[in-house]
N, C-alpha and C positions, 0 to 999 in steps of 0.2 A: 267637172266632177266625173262625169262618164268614162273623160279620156284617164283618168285618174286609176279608177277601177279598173280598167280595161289593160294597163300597166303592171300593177300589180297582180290581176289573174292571169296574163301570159304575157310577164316580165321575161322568162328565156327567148320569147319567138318575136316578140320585141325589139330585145340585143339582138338577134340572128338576123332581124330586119335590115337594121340600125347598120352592122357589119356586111352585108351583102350590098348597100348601097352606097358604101363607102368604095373612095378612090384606091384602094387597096389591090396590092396583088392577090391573083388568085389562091397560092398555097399558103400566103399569110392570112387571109379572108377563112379557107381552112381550118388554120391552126384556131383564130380568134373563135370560132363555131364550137367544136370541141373543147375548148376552154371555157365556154358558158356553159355549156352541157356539163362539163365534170363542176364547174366551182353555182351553177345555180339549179340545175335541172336535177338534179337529186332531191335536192332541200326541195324544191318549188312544185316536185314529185311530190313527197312526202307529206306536205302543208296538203294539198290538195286531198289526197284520200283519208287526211285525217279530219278536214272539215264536212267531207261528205260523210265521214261517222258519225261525226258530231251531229249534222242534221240530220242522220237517220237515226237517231239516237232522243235525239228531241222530238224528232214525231212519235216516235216509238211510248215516249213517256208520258207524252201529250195524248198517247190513245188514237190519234189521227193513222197511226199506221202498225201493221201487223209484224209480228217478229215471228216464223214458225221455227220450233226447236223438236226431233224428233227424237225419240226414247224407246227404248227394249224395256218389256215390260216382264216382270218375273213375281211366279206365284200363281195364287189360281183365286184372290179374293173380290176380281172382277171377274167372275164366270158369270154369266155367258157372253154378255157384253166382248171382253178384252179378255184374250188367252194367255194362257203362259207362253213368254218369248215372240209374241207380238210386237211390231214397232207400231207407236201409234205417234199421229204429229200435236203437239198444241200450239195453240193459240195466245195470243196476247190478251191478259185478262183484261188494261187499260182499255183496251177497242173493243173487246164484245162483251165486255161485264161477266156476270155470275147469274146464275138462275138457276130455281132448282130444275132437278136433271141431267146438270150439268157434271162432267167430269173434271175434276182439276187434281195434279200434282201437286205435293207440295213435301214442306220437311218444317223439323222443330228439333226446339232438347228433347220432347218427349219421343220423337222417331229415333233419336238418335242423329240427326242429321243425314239421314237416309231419305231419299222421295218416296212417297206414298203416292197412290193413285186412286182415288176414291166416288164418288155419285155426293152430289149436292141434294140432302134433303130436307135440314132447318135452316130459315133464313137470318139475318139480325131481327132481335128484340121479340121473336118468334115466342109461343109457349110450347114445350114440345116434353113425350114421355112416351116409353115402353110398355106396353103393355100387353098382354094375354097375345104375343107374336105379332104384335102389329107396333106402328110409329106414328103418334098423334101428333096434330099440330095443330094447337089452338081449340082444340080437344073433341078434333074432327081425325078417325084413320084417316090415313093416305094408303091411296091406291100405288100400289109399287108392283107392275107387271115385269118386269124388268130383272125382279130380283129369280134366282136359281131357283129353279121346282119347287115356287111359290114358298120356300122356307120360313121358318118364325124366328121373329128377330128378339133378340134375349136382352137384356141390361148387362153392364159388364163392372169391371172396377170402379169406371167413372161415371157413369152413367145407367145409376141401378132403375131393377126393374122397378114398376110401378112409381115412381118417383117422378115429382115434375118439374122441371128446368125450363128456364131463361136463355134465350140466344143472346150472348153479349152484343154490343155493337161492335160492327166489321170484325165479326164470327160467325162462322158457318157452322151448321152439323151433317157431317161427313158420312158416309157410310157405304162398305163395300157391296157389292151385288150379289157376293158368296156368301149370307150373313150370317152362318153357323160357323165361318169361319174366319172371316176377315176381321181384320187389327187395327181398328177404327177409331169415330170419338167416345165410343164407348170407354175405350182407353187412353188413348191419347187425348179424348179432351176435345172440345170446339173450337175450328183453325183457326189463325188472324189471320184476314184477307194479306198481312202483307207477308203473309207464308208463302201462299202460293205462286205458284211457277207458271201455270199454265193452265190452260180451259178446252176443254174440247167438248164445244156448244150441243146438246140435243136435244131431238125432236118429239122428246118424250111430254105428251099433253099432262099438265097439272086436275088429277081429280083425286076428291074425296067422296067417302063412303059418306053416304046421307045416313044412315041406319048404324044403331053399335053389331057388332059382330065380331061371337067370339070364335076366334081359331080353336079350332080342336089339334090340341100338341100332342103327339106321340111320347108318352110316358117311359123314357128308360132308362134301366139304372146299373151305373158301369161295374163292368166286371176286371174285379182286381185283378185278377191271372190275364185275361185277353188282353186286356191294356199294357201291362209288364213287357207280355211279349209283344206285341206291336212295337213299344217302344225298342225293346231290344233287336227287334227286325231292321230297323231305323236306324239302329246302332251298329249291328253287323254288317249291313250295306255299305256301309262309311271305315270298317275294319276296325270296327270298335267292341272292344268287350262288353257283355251284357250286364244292366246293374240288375242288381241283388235286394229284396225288400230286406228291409231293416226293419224289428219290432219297435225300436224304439222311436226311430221317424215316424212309422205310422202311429203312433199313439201323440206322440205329437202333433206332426199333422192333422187329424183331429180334434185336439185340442185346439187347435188355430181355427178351424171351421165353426167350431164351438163357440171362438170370439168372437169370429166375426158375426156369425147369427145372432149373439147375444149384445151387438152394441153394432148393430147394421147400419145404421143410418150415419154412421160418423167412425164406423172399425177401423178406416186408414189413420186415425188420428188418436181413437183411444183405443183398441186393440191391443193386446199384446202383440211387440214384435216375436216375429219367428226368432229372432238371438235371441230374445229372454227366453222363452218357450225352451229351446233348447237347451242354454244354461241352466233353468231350473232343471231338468232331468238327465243332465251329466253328461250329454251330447259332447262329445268332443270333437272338434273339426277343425280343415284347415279353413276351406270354403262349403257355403251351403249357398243354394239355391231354391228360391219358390217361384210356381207358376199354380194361378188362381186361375178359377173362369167359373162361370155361370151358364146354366141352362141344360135343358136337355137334351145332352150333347153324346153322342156313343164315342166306342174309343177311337175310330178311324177319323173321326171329326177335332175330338183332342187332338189329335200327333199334327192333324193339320195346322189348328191351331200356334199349336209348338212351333210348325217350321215358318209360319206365317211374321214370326218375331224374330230378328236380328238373335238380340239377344238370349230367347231361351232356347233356340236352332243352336246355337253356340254352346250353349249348358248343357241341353240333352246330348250334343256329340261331339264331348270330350271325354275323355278316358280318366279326370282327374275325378269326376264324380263316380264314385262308385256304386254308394247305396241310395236308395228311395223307399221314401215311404209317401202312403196315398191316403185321404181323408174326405168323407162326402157328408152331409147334412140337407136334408130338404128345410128351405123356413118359409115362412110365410110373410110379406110384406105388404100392408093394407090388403087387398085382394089378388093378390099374385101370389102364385105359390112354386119357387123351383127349386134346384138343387145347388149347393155352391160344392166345389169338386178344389181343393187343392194337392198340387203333388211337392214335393220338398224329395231334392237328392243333394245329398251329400259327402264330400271329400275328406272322412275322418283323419282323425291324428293318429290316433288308436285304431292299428287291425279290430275289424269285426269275419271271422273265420266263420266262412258255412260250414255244414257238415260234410259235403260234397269235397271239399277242398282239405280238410282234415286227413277225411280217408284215403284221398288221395295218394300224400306223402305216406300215412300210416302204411299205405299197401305196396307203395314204392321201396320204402327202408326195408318191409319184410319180404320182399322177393329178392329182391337184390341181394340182401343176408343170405337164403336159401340159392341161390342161384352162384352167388361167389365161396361158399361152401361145398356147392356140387363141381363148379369146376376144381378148385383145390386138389381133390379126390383123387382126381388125375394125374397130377402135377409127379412126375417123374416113373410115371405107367409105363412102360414099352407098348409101340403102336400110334402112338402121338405124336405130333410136331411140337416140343415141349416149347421152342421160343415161339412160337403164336400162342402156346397155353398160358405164356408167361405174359403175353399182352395184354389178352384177353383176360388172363386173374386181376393184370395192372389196372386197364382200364375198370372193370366190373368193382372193383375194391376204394377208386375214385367215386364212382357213380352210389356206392354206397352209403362211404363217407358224407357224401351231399346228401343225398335224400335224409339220412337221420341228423343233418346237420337243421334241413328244413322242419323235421319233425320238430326238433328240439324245438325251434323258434316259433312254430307256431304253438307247443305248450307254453312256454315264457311271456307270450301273447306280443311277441316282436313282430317287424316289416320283415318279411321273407324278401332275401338275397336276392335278388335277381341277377344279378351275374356271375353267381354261382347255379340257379336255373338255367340260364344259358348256355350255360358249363353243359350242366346236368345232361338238357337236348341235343347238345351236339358230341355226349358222350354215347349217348342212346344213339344217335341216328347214325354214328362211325361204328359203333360197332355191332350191332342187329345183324345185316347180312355176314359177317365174320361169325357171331355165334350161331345161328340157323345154317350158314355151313359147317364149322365144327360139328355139330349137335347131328350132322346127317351124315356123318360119319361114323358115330357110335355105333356098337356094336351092344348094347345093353340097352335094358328098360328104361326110360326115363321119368324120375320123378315129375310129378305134377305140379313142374314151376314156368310158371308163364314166362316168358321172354320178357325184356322193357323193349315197348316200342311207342314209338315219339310220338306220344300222346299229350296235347297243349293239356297242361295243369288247370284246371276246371279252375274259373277265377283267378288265375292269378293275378291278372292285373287290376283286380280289386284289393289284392291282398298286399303284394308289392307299393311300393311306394310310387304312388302313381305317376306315368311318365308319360305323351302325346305327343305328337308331333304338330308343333308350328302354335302351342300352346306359350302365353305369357303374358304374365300378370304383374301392370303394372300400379305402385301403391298412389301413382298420382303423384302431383306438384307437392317436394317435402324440402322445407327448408332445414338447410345444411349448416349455413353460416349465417351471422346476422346481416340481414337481410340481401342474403341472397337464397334460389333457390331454385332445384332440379327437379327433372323428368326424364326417368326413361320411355321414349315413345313407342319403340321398335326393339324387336331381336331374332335373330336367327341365325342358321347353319350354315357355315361356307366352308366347306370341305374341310380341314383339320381345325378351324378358329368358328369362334364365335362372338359376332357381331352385332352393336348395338347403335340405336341413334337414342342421342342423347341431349335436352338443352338446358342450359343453364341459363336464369334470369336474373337481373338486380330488380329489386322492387320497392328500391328507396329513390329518392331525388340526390343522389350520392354517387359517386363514384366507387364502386364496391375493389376490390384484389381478391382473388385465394393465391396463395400462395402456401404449399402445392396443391393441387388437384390430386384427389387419394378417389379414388375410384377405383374396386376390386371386385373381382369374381371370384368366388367361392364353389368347388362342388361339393356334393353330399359326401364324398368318399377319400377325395385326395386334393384335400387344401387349397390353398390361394394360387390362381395363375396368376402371371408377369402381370403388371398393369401397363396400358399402355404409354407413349409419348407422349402426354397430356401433362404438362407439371405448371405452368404458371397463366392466371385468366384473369384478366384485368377488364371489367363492364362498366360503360358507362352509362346513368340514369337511365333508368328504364331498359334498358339493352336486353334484348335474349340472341343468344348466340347457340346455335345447335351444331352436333359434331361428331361424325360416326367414325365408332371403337373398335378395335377388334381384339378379342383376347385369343389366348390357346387355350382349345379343346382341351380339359382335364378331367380324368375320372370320370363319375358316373353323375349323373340330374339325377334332382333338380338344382340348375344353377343360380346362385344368387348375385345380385350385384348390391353391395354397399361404398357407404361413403363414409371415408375417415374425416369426421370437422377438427378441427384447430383443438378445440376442447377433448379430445379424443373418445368422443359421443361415435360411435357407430351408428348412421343410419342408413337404415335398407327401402334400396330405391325399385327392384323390380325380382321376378322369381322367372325361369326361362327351363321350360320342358323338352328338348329339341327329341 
């Protein structure tokens, strides 16, 4: 049996034996050496490092042996602990378990499939709740030294205050060390142990408070203006235009707060949604967005909050949402008493024109008029360079054309041009030093008309049809034909085209056909580009097949892509802001 094994683990060196002690010449003895090496020592290579995975792989899962995986950490919801852009190592949860104190990684649907990094502080089948800035267990505080400049820890969507919850089995309760800010199971929920990714063990001793004890919380209540502009600081960082409060959002908003105060205990389930909300008060939009939170939070602690989520980091800084409005209500729950704080921004259908942005164009159409009037005047004077007069009336008489074009549209209550705006500033910035030199040539008074100078349009790209970069919205898995069905995953810019990943699934026990593939892009301004070489896709059961597109760059975004079905149903599979 030995010698058996012992063949089989060094079968090449075996042969090589086997060949070296044979009557053989020597450069045939050679050749035979080399020839077990190319036809066994590969394979025999191969088998080898895959059985040593294997066993490290079964100790691994057995617990018997450590796996370390090391990770860059981003965010600031482990302060002080874990900094932003730290690498920290973990550990194999199989071989050192869970305990509280402990750190572990992990991801869900509700992360988004993103890792979190959080502190172990309910265990399974635990009783635990929030209260007056502390975390009971079993309805003892815990002592949490650990946590930022001893901060109070709030109830959030999932996990309201004063409320008392059940640790499932093989569930943890998670929570970051930054607790005014981090994105926790307050929201996310209690982990399933087999979320987790990794552990990094600590030596944090387990005590509770013998005595009840109440935190004393800083009472304060957010300021609509200071928070606007933070956010929009947040936004300008990122080259993004400022949103604009909307009366109607805020009153809304409010109303949402309203609900949920008023059917607290259960608001995610019988609340009004924020769609109905809006529909009933004629809210028109393409996309809206909400971000809820709890506690008494100032506004530098919101926007943290904000970038702390995948998701509303993503909302807050796109350009697609324009307007916001904000809503707060103090309630009271059994004996807790805080604030719920929603903000809602939304990406209207319908311009909402500030005042700011009105006057604007109103003051552009009227200088411009006065200004292409006073040059005129001139227009065949002796002492002038008449063909620069003549450019300069040209161009000045374009630029005014535009601005009362913009006037008009925003009376009609339409999406202002924007590439006729981009007209407009690159009419203004060509020709500004040409009339400030004409103009210092005069030999006369000059009327009291301001020059145009290339001044961004207060809002516009609130008011325009909002456009971002590397922005795309996909409507998800939409069945096309029967029973097959598409996704757009992906889109972006590649120098004059634009490009999409796209798959296509059968979702029957069948063998599905299209015959052709009708996939088109659409712009806002000039029609259908070419579709590509995609015309015939034959799946079989179950089959998804993905396959990147590329179209030609057309006209202006937002671009659409749809799908022609056999029944010649239009459906639209993604929307692409480049």
């Amino acid at each position: 049996m030995w010698l058996l094994i012992r063949n089989i683990l060094f079968l090449p060196f075996v042969l090589i034996g086997d060949v070296c002690r044979s009557p053989r010449l020597l450069a045939r003895k050679i050749g035979y050496v080399l020839l077990i090496f190319v036809l066994f020592g590969i394979s025999w290579y191969g088998g080898y490092r895959a059985a040593i995975r294997l066993i490290k792989l079964t100790f691994f899962e057995l617990g018997l042996a450590d796996r370390l995986s090391e990770v860059d950490v981003s965010g600031e919801s482990m302060l002080p602990a874990i900094k932003d852009g730290d690498a920290v190592q973990l550990h194999s949860v199989k071989k050192y378990g869970i305990s509280r104190g402990d750190i572990v990684s992990f991801k869900n649907l509700e992360t988004a499939n993103l890792y979190y990094l959080k502190r172990v502080v309910g265990l399974p089948g635990e009783r635990i709740s929030i209260k007056n800035g502390f975390v009971t267990i079993n309805g003892h505080i815990l002592e949490e030294d650990y946590v930022l400049n001893q901060l109070p820890t709030f109830g959030n969507t999932f996990l309201a205050e004063c409320n008392r919850y059940t640790v499932p089995p093989d569930h943890y309760l998670v929570l970051g060390d930054n607790r005014t800010v981090s994105l926790d199971s307050r929201v996310v929920g209690f982990i399933d142990k087999g979320d987790i990714e990794g552990v990094i063990k600590s030596q944090t001793k387990e005590r509770f408070v013998t005595s009840q004890r109440q935190r004393q919380i800083l009472r304060t209540n957010i300021e609509t203006e200071l928070l606007l502009e933070k956010i929009n600081l947040m936004r300008s960082e990122h080259g993004i235009s400022p949103l604009m409060i909307n009366d109607l959002l805020s009153e809304v908003s409010k109303s949402r707060v309203g609900s949920i105060n008023e059917h607290f205990d259960s608001w995610k389930e019988q609340s009004v949604s924020v769609e109905k909300l809006l529909q009933d008060k004629g809210y028109q939009y393409n996309l809206v967005h909400e971000f809820i939170t709890f506690g008494y939070l100032d506004e530098e602690t919101i926007i943290k909050q904000i970038l702390e989520s995948s998701a509303d980091e993503s909302a807050f800084l796109s350009s697609n949402f324009v307007e916001i409005g904000l809503g707060t209500v103090e309630i009271t729950n059994l004996d807790c008493s805080f604030p719920i704080i929603d903000l809602i921004i939304g990406w209207p259908s319908v311009p909402t024109y500030g005042q700011e942005v009105i006057d604007f164009w109103n003051q552009q159409a009227t200088d411009s008029a006065e200004l292409l009037n006073f040059l005129q005047s001139f227009v065949g004077a002796s002492g002038y360079d008449q063909s620069q007069l003549r450019e300069l009336v040209s161009a000045v008489a374009e630029s005014y054309q535009i601005a009362s074009q913009m006037k008009q549209i925003i009376t009609r209550g339409e999406w202002l041009d924007y590439e006729q705006a981009d007209r407009y500033y690159q009419l203004v910035e060509e020709n500004d030093p040409k009339l400030e030199a004409f103009f210092a040539k005069l030999e006369v008074s000059l009327p009291n008309i301001p020059l145009l100078k290339n001044t961004p349009t207060p809002g516009l790209s609130q008011n325009q049809q909002p456009v971002t970069s590397n922005e795309f919205f996909s409507f998800g898995q939409k069945m096309i034909e029967k029973n097959a069905a598409a996704n757009i995953n992906l889109a972006w810019k590649e120098g004059e085209k634009i490009k999409i990943k796209v798959t296509f699934a059968n979702v029957s026990a069948d063998e599905v056909a299209i015959f052709p593939v009708r996939l088109s892009l659409k712009s806002q301004t000039q029609g259908t580009a070419p579709e590509p070489a995609l015309t015939n896709l034959v799946l079989k059961a179950g089959e998804v097949r993905g396959f990147e597109l590329a179209y030609d760059k057309i006209g202006y975004p937002p671009y659409k892509w749809s799908y022609l079905s056999s029944t010649g149903e239009e459906i639209e599979l993604g929307t692409y802001y480049p």
